[in-house]
C-alpha positions in Angstrom: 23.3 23.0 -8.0 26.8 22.5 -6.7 27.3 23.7 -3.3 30.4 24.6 -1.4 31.7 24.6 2.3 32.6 28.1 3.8 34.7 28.5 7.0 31.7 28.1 9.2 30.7 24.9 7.7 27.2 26.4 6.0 26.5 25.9 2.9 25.8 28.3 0.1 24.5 27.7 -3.2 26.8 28.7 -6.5 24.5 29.1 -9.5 25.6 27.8 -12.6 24.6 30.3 -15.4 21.6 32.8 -16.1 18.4 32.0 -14.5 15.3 31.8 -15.5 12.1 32.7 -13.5 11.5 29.4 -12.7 14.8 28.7 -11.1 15.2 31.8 -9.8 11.8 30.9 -7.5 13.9 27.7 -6.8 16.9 29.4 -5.4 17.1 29.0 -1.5 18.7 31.6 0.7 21.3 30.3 2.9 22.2 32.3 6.5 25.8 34.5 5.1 28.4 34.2 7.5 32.2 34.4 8.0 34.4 36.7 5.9 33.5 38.4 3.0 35.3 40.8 0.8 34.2 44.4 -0.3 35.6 44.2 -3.4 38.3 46.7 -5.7 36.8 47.7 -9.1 39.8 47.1 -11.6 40.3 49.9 -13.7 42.9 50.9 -16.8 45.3 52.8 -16.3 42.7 55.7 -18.7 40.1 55.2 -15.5 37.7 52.7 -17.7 36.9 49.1 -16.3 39.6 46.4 -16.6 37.4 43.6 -16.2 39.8 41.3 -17.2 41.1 41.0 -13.9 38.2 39.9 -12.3 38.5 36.0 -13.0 42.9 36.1 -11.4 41.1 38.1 -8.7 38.7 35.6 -7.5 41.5 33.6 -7.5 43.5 35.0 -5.1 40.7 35.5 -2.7 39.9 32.0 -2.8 43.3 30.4 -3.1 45.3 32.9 -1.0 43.2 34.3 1.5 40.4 31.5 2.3 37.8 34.3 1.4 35.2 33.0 -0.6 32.0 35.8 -0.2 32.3 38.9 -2.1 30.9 42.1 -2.5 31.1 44.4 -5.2 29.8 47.6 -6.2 30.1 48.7 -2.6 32.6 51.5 -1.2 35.2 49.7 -1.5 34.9 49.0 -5.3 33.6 52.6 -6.1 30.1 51.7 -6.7 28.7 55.3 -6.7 31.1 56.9 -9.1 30.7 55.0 -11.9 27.4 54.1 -14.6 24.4 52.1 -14.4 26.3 50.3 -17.3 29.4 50.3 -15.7 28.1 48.6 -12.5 26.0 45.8 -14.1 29.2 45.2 -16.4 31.3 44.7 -13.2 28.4 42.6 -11.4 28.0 40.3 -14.4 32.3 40.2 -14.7 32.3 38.8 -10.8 28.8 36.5 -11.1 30.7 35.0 -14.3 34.1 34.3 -12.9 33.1 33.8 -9.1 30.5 30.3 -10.4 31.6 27.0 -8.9 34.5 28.8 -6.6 33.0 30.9 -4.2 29.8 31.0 -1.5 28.0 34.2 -2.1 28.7 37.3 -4.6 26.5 40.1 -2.8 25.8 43.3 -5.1 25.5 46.4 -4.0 22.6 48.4 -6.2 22.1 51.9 -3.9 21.9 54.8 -5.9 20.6 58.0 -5.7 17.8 57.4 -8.2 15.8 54.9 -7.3 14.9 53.9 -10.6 18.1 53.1 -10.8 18.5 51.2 -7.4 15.6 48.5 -8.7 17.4 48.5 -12.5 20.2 47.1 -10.5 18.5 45.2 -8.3 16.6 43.2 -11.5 19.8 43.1 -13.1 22.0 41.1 -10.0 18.9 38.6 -9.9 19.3 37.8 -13.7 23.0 37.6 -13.7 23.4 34.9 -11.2 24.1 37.3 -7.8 23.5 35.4 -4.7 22.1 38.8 -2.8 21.6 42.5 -3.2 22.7 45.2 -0.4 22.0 49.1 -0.4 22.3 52.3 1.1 20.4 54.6 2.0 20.0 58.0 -0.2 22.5 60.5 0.6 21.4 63.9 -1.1 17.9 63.8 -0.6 18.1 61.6 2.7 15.1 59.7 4.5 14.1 62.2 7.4 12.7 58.4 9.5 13.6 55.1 9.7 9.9 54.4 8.2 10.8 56.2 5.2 13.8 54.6 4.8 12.0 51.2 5.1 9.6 52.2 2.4 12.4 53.0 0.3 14.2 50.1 0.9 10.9 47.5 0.8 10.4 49.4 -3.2 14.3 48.7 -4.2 13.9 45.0 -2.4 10.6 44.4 -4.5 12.6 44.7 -8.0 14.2 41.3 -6.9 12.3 39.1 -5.2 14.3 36.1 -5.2 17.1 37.4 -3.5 18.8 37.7 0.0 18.6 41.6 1.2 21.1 43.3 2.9 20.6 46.8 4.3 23.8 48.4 4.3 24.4 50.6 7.1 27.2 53.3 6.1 26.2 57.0 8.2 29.9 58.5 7.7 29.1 58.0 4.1 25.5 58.8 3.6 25.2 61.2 6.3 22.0 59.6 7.8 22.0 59.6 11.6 18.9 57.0 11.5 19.9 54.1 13.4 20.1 50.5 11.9 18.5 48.9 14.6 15.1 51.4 14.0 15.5 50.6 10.5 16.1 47.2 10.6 13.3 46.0 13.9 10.5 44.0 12.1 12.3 44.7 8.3 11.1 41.2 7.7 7.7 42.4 7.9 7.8 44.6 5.1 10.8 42.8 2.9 10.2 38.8 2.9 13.9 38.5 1.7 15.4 40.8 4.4 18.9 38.5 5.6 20.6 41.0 7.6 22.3 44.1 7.8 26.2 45.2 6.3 26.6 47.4 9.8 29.6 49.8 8.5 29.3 52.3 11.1 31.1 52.1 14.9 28.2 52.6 17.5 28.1 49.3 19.1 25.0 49.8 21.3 23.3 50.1 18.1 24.9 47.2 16.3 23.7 45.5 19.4 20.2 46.2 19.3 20.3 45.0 15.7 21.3 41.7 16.8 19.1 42.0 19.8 16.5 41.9 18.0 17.6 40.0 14.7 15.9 37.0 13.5 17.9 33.5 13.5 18.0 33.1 9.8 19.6 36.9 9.3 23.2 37.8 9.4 24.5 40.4 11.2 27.5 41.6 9.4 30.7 43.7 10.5 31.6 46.2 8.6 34.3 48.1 10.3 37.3 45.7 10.3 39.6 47.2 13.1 36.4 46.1 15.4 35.8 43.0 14.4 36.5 41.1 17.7 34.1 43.3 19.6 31.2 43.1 16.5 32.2 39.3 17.3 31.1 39.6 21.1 27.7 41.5 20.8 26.9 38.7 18.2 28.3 39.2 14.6 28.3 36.2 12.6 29.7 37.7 9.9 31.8 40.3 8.4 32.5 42.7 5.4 35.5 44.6 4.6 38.5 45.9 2.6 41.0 44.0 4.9 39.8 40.8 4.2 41.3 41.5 0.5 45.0 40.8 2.2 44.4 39.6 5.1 42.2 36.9 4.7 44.2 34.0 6.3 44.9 36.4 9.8 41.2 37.7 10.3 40.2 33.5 9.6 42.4 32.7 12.9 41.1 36.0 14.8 37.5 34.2 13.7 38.5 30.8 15.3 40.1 32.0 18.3 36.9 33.2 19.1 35.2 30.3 18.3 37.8 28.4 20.6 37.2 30.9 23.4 40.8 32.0 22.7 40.5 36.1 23.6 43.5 36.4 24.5 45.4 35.7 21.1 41.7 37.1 19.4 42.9 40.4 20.6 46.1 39.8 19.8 44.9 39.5 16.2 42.8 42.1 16.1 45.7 44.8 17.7 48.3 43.6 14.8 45.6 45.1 12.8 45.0 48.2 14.6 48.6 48.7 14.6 48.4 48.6 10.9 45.2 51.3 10.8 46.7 53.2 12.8 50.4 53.5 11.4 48.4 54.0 7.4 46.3 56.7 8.9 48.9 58.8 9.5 49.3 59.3 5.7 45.4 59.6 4.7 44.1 55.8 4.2 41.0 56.1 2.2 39.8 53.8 -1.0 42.5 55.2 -3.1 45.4 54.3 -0.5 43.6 51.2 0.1 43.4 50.6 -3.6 47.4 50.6 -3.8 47.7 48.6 -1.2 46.1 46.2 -2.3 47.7 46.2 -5.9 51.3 46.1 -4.7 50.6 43.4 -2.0 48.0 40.9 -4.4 50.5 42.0 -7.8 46.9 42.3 -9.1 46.9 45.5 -11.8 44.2 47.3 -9.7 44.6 50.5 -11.4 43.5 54.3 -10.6 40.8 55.3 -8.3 38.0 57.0 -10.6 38.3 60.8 -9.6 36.9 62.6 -7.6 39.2 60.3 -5.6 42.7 61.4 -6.3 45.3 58.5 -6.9 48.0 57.1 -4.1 51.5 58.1 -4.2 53.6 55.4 -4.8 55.5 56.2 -1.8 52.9 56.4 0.5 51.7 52.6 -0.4 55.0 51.5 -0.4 55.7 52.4 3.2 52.2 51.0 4.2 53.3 47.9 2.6 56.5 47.7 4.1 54.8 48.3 7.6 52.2 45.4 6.6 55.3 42.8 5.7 56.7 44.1 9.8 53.6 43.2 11.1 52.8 40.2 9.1 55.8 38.7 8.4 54.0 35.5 7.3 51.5 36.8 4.8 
């Protein structure tokens, strides 16, 4: 299997078409670190898929950004407004086109059925995915973190071959569990538990999680305007939106910590609170983000899938005219 360097000099393994049982058993997990991309879900201009521009897409993550993990089917791209169908049609799309270019294509499979959740999960092991993530319910939510365990070892179980993520989203899912009591000992009950997508903004508990992490998992940033501090409780690794167009800026806030460099790490990390905060005056949510990202990549992104409602052009115009003040070089 060909492999490929990511920023933090690991090494990933990129599978090279549909895998059989026996492979699949073959497959070794690799530790997922550095940047990776919560990917947009290309839609027509009618709201159905526009998978077409899935394969230019992973190009300009890899070429223009230096981002080369992905992960799809998450908030970012939508994930829980659209099909069974629909999602394994996207996760196949970004297995297909991401081979031999990029590290790691992570698919999120959380649903509200779990019936679903494991059809999902089966599916990203067949189609070539390098690791699954989820959610936890949101209508009918786990009342413990041992019930959310339980829920989480069953979706794990439907794909046994690959890296688990739990992803940790309480604005979203409205569970006030904490990771770190979901996540203590997760190995124990999930053999392919890597690490946790940590998408909400208590740090103490992001900082148990890592306290008590094993070596081999990753321990993932999911709120971009705190990456630097994620960095200094222990994150070796990070998920986001941002990283769509602003790959090459959050890979220098990345080194200048490695260097030891705080001062221009926070530098780095204000431009992009400066940003944040100047979009959130007009309502920055996926559909904004969405825009955004179309007008800045020239990608044809499309609609948000309601209930979201679409993104005056105005309104991602100005956001991209304060992105081009901020980042002149980008």
């Amino acid at each position: 299997m060909k492999r490929v360097t990511n920023n933090f000099d690991t090494m990933s393994t990129l599978q090279t078409g549909p895998f059989s049982p026996t492979e699949m058993v073959s497959r070794l997990p690799v530790k997922l670190t550095g940047l990776v991309a919560a990917t947009f879900t290309p839609l027509t201009s009618e709201g159905e898929l526009n998978l077409s521009v899935i394969e230019p897409y992973v190009d300009y993550l890899t070429k223009r950004q230096g981002v080369l993990n992905i992960f799809v089917n998450g908030t970012t791209g939508e994930g829980m407004s659209f099909s069974v169908e629909e999602r394994k049609r996207t996760a196949e799309e970004w297995c297909l086109r991401a081979r031999g270019k990029m590290d790691n294509v992570i698919v999120h499979v959380g649903c509200l059925s779990i019936k679903d959740s494991k059809d999902l999960a089966h599916h990203a092991e067949t189609a070539g995915a390098d690791g699954i993530g989820v959610i936890s319910p949101s209508f009918f939510k786990p009342k413990t973190a041992d019930a959310l365990r339980s829920y989480l070892k069953e979706v794990a179980s439907a794909a046994p071959t690959l890296p688990f993520y739990y992803y940790h989203i309480p604005a979203f899912t409205g569970s006030n569990l904490l990771a770190s009591d979901v996540c203590k000992g997760l190995e124990t009950l999930i053999p392919t538990f890597s690490g946790v997508k940590f998408s909400g903004t208590d740090l103490m508990d992001f900082g148990q999680c890592v306290r008590h992490s094993q070596a081999d998992q990753s321990l993932l940033c999911g709120v971009d305007e705190q990456l630097l501090a994620a960095l200094a409780f222990g994150a070796n690794g990070a998920v986001g939106s941002l990283y769509n167009y602003l790959g090459p800026h959050f890979n220098k806030l990345l080194v200048a910590f490695a260097q030891g460099d705080l001062v221009r790490a926070r530098a780095l990390q204000f431009s992009v609170q400066d940003l944040l905060a100047f979009a959130s005056i007009y309502g920055f949510d996926v559909a904004v983000n969405k825009q955004l990202m179309s007008d800045l990549s020239g990608l044809s992104l499309g609609p948000p899938r309601f209930p979201l409602a679409p993104c005056r052009p105005e309104t991602a115009a100005a956001i991209a005219q304060k992105y081009h003040q901020i980042f002149p070089e980008a």
